[in-house]
C-alpha positions as CSV (number, residue, x, y, z in Angstrom):
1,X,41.5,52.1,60.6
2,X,45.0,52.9,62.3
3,X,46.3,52.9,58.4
4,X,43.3,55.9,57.2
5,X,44.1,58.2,60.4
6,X,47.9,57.9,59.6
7,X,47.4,58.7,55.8
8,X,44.9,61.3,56.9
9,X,47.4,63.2,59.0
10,X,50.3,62.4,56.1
11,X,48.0,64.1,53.4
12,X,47.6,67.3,55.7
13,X,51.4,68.1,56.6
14,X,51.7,67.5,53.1
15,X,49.3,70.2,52.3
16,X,50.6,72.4,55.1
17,X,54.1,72.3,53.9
18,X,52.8,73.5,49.9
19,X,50.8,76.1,52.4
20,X,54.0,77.4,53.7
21,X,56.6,76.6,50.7
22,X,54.1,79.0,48.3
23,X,53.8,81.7,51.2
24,X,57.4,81.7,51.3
25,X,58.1,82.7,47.5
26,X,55.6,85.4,47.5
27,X,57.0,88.4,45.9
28,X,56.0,92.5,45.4
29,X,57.4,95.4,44.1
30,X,58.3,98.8,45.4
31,X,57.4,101.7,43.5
32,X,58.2,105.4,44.1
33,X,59.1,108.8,42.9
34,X,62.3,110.5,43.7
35,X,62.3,114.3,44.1
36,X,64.5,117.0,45.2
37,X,63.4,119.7,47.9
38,X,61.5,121.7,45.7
39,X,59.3,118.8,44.7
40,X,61.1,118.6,41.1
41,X,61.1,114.8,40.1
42,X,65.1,113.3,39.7
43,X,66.0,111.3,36.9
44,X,68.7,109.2,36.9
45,X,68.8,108.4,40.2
46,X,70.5,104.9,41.9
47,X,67.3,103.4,44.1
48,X,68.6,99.8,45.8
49,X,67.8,98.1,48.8
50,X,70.6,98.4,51.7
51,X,73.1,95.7,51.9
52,X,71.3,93.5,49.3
53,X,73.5,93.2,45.9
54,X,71.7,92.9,43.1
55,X,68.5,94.6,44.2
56,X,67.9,98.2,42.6
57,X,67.5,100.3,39.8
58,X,67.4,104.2,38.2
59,X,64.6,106.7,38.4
60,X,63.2,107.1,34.9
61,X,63.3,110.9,33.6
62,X,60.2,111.5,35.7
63,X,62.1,110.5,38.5
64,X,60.0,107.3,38.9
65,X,61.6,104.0,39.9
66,X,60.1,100.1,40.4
67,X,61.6,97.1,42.1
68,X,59.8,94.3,40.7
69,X,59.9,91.0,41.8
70,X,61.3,91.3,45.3
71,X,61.3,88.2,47.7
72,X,59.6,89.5,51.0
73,X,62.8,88.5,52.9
74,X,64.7,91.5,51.1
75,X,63.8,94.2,53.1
C-alpha cells in the first residue's frame, strides 16, 4: 500500500512539472500600427523590444508591424 501512495504522488509531480514546463513556453505576438502625429500610418519603421537582441521588425507600408512568436519572458 506504502508502494501505490508513493507512485501516486510520483505520477502527480510528474504531471505538475509537464503543467508548468508547457506554461513556461507559451508564446504570443504583438501587433500594432505605427503613425505619425497626424494619424498617417509609417512604413518602414524599426519596431523591437528594449534591450532584447533579436526581437523586432519593420512596419509594412501601411505602417503595420507583428512580433510573432515571442516567449512571455521578453517583455
Amino acid at each position: 500500500m506504502k508502494a501505490y501512495i508513493t507512485n501516486r504522488i510520483y505520477l502527480m509531480l510528474f504531471f505538475c512539472s509537464i503543467t508548468i514546463m508547457a506554461q513556461a513556453q507559451q508564446k504570443f505576438e504583438i501587433s500594432g500600427i505605427v503613425q505619425d502625429e497626424t494619424g498617417q500610418p509609417v512604413p518602414g519603421v524599426s519596431v523591437y523590444v528594449k534591450d532584447k537582441t533579436g526581437i523586432g521588425t519593420n512596419t509594412d507600408m501601411d505602417g503595420k508591424f507583428v512580433l510573432k512568436d515571442m516567449p512571455d519572458t521578453s517583455i
